[in-house]
SEDRENFI-734501 format. One line per 4 residues: number of its first residue (from 0); for each residue x, y, z of N, C-alpha, C. Coordinates in steps of 0.001 Angstrom, whole numbers, plus 524288, in hexadecimal, padded with zeros to 5 digits. Layout:
BEGIN
NUM) X Y Z X Y Z X Y Z  ...
! end
This chain:
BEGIN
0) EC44B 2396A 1B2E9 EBF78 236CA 1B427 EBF1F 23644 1BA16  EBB83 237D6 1BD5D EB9C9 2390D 1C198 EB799 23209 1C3D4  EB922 23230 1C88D EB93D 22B02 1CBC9 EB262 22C54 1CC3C  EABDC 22B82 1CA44 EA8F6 22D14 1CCD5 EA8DB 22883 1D182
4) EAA7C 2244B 1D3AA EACAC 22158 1D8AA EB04D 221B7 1D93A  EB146 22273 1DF06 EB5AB 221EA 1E1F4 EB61A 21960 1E1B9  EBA77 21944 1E148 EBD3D 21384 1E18B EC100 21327 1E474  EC1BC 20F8B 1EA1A EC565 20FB3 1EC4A EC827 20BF4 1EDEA
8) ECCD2 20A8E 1E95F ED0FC 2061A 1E791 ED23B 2035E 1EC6E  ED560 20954 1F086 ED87E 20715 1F383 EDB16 20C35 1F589  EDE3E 20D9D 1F71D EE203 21158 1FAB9 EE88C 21186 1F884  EE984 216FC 1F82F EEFB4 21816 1F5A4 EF259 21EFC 1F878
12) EF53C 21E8D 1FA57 EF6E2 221DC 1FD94 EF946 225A8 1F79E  EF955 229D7 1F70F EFA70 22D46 1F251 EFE9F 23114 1F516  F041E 22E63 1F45A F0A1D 2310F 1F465 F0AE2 2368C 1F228  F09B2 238A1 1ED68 F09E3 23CD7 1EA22 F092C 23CD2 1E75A
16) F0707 2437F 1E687 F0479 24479 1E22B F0889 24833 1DF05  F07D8 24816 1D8DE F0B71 24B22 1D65B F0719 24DC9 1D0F3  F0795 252DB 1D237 F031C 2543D 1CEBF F05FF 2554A 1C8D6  F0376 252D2 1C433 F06F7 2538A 1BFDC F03B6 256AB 1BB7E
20) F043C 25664 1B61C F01DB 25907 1B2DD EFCA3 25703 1B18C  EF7DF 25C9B 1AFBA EF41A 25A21 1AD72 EF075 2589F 1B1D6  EF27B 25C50 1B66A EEEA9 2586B 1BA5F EEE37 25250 1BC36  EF3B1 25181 1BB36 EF55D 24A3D 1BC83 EFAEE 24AD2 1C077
24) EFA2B 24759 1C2E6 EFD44 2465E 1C735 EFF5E 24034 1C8E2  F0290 23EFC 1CB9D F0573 23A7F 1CE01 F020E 23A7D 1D2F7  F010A 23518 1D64B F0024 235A9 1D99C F024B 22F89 1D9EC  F05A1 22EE1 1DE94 F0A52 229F6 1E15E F0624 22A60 1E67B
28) F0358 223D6 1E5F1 F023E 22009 1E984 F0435 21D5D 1ED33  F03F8 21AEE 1F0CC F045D 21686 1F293 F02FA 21543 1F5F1  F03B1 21012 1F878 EFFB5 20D4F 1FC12 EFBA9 20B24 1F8D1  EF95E 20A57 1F65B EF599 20970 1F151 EF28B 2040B 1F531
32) EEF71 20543 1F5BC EECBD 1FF03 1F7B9 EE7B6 1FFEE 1F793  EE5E4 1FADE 1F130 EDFD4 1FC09 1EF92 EDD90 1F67B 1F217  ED74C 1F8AB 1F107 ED5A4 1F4CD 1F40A ED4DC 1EE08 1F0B8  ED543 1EBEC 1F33B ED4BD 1E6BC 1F0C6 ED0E4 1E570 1EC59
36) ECBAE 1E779 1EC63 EC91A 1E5ED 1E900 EC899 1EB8F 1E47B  ECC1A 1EE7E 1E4DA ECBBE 1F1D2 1E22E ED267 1F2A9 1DE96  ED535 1ED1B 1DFD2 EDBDB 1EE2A 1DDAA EDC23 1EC29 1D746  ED7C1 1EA37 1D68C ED463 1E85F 1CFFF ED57D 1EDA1 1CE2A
40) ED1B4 1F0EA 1CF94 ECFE2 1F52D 1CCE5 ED508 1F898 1C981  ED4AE 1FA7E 1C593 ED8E5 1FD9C 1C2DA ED735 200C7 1BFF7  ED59F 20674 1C22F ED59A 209F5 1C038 EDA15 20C57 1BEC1  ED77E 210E7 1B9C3 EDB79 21280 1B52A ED9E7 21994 1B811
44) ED5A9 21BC6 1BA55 ED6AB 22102 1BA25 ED1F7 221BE 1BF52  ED38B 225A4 1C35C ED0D5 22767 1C60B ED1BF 22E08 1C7F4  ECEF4 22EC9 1C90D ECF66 234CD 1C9CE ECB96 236B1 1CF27  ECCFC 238FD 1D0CC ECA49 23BF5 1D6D8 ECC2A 24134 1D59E
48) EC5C8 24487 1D6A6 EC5AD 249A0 1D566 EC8DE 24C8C 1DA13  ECC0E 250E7 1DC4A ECC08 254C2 1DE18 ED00A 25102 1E2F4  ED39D 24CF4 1E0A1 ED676 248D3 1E59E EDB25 24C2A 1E596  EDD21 24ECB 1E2B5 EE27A 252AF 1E1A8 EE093 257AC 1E4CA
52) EDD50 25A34 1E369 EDAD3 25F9E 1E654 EDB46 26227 1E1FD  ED91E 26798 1E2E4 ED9A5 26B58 1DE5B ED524 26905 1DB76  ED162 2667C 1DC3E ECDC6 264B3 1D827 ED235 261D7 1D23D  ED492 25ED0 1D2F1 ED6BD 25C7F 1CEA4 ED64E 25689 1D015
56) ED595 2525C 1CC70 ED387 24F8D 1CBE9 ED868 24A0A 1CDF1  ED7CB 246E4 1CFA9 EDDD2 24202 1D10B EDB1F 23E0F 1CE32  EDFF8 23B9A 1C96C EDE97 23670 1C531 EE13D 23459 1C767  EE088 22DA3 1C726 EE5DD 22BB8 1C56C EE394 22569 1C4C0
60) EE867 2245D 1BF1B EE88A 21EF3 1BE3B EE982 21C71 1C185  EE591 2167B 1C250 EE7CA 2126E 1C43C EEAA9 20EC7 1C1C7  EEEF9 20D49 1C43D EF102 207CD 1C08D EF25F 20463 1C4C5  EF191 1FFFD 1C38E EF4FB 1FA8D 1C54F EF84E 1F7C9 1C281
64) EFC42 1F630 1C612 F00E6 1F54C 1C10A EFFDB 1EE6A 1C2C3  EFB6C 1EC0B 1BFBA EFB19 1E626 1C0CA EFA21 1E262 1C6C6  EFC52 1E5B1 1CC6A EFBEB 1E42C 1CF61 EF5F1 1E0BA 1D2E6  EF446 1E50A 1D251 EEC6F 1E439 1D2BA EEB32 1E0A1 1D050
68) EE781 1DCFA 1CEFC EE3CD 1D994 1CC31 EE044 1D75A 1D14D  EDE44 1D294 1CCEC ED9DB 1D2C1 1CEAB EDAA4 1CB99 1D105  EDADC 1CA2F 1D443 EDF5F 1C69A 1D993 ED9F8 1C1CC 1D696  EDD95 1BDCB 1D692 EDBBB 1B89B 1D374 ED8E6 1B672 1D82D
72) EDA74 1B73C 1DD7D ED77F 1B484 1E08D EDA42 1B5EA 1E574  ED504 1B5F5 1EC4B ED844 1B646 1EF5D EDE27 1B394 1F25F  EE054 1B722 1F479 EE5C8 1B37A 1F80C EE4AA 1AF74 1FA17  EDE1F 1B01D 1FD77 EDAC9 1AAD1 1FFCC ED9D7 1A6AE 1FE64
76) EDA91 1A76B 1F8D6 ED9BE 1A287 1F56D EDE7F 19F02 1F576  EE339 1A30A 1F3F5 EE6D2 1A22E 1F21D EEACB 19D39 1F780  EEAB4 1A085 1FC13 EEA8D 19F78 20035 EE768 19898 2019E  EE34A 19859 200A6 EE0AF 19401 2019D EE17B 190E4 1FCD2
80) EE503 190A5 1FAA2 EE4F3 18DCA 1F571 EEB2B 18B6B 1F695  EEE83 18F35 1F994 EF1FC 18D36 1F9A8 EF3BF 1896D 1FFD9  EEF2D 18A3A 20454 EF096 1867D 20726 EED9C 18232 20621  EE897 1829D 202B0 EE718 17CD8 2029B EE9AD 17A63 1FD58
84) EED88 17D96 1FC2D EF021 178A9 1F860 EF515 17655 1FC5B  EF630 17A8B 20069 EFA6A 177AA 20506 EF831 1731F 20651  EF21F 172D9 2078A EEFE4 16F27 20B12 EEED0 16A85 2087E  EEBE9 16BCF 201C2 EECFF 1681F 1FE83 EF171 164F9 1FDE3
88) EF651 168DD 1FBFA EFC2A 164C9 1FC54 EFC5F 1617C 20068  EFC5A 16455 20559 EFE80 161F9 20A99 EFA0C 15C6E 20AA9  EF63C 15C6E 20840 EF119 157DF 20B22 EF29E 15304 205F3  EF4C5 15443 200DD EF72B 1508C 1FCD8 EFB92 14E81 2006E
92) EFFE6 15143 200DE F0423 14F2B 20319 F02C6 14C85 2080E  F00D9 14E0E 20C00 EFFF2 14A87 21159 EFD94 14536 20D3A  EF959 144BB 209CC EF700 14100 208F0 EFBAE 13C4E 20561  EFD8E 13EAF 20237 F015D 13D7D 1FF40 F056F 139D5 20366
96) F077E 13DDE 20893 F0BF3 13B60 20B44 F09EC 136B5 20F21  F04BA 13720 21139 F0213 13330 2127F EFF8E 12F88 210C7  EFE31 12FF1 20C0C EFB95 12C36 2084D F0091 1296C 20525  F01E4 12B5E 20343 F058D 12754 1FF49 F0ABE 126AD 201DB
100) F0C99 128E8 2072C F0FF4 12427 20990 F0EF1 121E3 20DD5  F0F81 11D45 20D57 F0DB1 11AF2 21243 F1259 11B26 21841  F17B3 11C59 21556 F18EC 11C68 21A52 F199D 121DE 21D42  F1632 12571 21BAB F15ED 12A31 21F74 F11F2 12959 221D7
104) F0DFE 1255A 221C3 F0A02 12513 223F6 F0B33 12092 228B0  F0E82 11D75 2271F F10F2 11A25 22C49 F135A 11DFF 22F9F  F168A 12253 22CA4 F19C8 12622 23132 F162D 12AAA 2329A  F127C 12A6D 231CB F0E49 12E62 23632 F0B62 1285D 239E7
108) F0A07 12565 236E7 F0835 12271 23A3F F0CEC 12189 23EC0  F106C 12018 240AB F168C 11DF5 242DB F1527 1243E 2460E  F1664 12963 243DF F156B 12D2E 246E5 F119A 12E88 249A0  F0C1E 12C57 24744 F083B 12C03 24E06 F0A21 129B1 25050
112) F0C88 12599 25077 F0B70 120A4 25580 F11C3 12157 257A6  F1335 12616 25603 F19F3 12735 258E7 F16EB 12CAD 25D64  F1359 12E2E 259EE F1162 1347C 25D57 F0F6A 132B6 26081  F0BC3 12CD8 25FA7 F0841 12AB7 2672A F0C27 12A0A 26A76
116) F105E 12681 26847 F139C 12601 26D9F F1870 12A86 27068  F17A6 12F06 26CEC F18B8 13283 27045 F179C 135EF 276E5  F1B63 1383A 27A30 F197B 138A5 27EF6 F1831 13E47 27EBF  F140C 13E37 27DB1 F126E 144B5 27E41 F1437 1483A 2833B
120) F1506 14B83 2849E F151D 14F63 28990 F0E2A 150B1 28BC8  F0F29 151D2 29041 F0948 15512 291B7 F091F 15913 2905E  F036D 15BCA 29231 F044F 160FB 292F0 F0528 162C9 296F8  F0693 160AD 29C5E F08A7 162B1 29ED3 F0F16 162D2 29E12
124) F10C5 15FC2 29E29 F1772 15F29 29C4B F185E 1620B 29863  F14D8 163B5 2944D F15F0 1665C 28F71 F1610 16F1C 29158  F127E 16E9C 29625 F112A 17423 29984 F1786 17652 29C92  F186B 16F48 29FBB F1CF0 17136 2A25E F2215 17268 29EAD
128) F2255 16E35 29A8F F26A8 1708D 295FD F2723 1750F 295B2  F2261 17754 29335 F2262 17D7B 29112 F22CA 17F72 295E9  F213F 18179 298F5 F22CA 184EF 29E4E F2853 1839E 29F6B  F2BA6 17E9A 29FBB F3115 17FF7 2A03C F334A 18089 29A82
132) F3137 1828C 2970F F343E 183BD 29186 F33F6 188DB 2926B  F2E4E 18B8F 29351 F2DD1 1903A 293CC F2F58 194F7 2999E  F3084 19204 29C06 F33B3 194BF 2A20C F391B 195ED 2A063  F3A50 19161 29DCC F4202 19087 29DB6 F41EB 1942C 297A0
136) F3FF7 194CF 294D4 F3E3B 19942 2904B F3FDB 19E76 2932E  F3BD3 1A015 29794 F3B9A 1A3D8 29888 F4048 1A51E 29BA5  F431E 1A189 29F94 F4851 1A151 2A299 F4ABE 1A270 29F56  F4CC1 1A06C 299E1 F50BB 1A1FF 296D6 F50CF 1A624 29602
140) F4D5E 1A7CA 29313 F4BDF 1AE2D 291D0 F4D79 1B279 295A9  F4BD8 1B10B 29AB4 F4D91 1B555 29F25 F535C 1B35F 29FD5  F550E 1B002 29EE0 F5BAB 1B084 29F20 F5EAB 1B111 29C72  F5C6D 1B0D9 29679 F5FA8 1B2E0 2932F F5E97 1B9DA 291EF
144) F590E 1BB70 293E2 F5940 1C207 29439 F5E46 1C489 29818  F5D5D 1C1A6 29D25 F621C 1C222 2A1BC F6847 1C2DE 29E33  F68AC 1BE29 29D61 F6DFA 1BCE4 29A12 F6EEB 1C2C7 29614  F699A 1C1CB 293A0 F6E59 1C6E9 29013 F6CF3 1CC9B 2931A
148) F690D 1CD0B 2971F F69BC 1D0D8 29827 F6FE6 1D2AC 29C17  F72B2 1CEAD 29C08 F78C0 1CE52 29ED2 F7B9F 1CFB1 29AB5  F7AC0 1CBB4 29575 F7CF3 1CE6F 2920D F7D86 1D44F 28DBF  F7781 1D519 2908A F7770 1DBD4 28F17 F7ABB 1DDDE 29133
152) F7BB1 1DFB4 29739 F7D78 1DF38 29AFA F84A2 1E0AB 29B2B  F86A1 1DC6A 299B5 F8B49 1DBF9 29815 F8D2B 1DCAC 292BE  F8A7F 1DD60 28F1B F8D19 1DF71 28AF5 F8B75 1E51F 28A6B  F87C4 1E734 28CFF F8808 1ECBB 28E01 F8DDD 1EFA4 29161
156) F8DF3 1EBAA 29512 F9353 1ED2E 299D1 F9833 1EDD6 29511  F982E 1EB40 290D0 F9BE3 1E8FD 28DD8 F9C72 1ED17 289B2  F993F 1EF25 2879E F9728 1F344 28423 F9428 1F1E5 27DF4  F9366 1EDD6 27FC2 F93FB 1EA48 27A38 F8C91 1EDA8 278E7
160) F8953 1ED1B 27D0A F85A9 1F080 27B8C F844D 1F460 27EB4  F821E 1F91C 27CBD F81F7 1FCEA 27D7E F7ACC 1FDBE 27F3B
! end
């Protein structure tokens, strides 16, 4: 039976062909990648006239061995279902640990009024920190390249490397 449409699943790179009796043959796939809204579909027989040459005709069954169906719902869903049940849990429990004990709510309260009387840094004092973290960073680095480049150095003299 002759395709009168062309249908196009998806893309499969065709390894070899083995011509057998009766005008039937093997033909080894792979790479196989159909298109998404077409991985439902399960055809049983297709044929393309004159795809062998010689004017002889190329069949072949489709099968799926169960993998394909037809997807209950997107990942997007699935995805958004599972952080707003994170956000759900997490918003019970905060309410739960703040509501029904009272003394975590004295110890956040006790922890603002420990964070006011803290002595913050500036931003200037916080500028000069990092610039001497990041100079004496970079000093190390050039003296420990130095260093082993001595120890290249001498264990070459030594023979230890080559």
């Amino acid at each position: 039976t002759a395709v009168a449409e062309d249908v196009i699943m998806g893309t499969a790179t065709i390894d070899s062909y083995t011509p057998g009796e009766n005008e039937k043959g093997a033909i080894i796939v792979s790479n196989i990648h159909l298109d998404p809204d077409r991985s439902m579909v399960e055809v049983r027989r297709v044929e393309y006239p004159d795809m062998i040459g010689g004017g002889q005709s190329f069949g072949a069954e489709v099968q799926h061995n169960g993998a394909f169906g037809i997807p209950a719902f997107d990942v997007i869903y699935l995805q958004a279902a599972v952080a707003g049940t994170i956000l759900l849990l997490g918003s019970i429990g905060t309410y739960l640990f703040v509501g029904s004990i009272p003394k975590s709510v004295d110890f956040l309260i006790a922890t603002d009024g420990e964070m006011k009387k803290v002595n913050w840094s500036t931003r200037k004092e916080i500028q000069g920190s990092t610039a001497v973290v990041v100079i004496a960073s970079f000093l190390l680095a050039i003296m420990i390249f130095f260093v082993d480049l001595g120890f290249q150095q001498i264990f070459r003299a030594v023979g230890v490397l080559q």
